[in-house]
N, C-alpha and C positions, 0 to 999 in steps of 0.2 A: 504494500500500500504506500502512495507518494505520500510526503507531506507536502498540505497546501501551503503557499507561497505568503509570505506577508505583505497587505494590501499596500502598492506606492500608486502613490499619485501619479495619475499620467501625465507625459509631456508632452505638450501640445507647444504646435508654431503659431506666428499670428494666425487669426483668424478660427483657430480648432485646431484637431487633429489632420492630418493628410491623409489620402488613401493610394498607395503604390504606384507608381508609373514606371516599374521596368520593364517592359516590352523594349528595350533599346535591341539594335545590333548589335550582338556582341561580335567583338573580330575574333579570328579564328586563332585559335594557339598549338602550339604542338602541346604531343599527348604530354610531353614528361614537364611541360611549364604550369598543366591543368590540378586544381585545388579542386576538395571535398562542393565548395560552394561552385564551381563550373562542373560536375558531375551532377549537381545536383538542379542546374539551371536545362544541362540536356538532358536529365530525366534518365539518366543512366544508375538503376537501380542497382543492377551487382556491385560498383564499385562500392557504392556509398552504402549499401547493403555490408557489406565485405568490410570498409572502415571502422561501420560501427559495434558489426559482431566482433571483430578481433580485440576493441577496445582499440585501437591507433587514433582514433577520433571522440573526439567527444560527443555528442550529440545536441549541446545546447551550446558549443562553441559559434562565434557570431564572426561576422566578417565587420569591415571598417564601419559602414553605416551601421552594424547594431545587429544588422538582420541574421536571424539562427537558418538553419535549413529546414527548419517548419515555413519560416518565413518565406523561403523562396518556393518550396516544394506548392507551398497553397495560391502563391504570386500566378504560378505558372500553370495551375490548373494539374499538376501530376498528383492524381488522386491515390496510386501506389505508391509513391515515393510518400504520401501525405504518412500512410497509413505505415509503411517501415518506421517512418523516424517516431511516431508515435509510437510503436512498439516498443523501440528500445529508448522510451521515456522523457522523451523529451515535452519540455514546459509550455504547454499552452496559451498560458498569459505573457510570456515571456514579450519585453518590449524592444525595438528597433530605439535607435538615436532619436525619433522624431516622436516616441511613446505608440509608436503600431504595434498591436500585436496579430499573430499570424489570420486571425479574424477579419480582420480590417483584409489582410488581403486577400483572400477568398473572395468577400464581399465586393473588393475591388474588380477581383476578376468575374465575379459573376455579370456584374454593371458591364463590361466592355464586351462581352459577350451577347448580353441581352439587348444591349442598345445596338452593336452590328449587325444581328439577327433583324429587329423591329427595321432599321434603317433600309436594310435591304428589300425587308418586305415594302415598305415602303414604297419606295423609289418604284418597285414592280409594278405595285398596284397602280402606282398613278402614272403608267406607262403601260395600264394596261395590259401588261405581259408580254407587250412586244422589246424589242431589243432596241430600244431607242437608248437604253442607258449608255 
């Protein structure tokens, strides 16, 4: 059984909290320059599977901005990789630099998903279904 975490206050930027914006490009790197957090951005299970069973890894270790690999496995939508790193225990509430926790990006990612879906259908509909887009 975990123990629950002690309540901090969230950190929030102007305005509130932020919700995720990495869809960036990542450039491409060779294999032996690649970290636990770019296995976990391509959603390459075994490795980070394999980090965490060994112990080599930690599982609540965070990159510069804060973010843990709950954080990015939920950013990115890899619902196995969500479900490894929770296995081997990792913090839920756990917060990024900007006070996100892996919630926030989920929720993030489900918005950018829902709103390109609605957009799409969109544009169809008022185009009738022809190919004018």
């Amino acid at each position: 059984m975990a123990l629950e975490e002690p309540y901090k206050e969230p950190k929030t930027t102007f305005g509130g909290p932020v919700v995720s914006c990495l869809y960036k490009v990542q450039e491409t790197l060779r294999e032996e320059d690649k970290d636990i957090f770019d296995y976990c951005r391509e959603n390459n299970i075994s490795r980070v599977s394999h980090a965490l069973s060994t112990g080599i890894m930690d599982v609540n270790i965070a990159d510069d901005e804060g973010r843990s690999l709950l954080h990015w496995a939920c950013d990115r939508g890899h619902t196995q990789l969500v479900s490894v790193v929770l296995f081997h225990n990792a913090h839920i509430n756990i917060q990024d630099s900007e006070g996100q926790t892996p919630l926030h990006y989920v929720i993030g990612e489900f918005c950018l998903r829902h709103t390109m879906t609605t957009t799409r259908h969109k544009i169809w509909q008022e185009n009738e279904g022809t190919n004018k887009m």
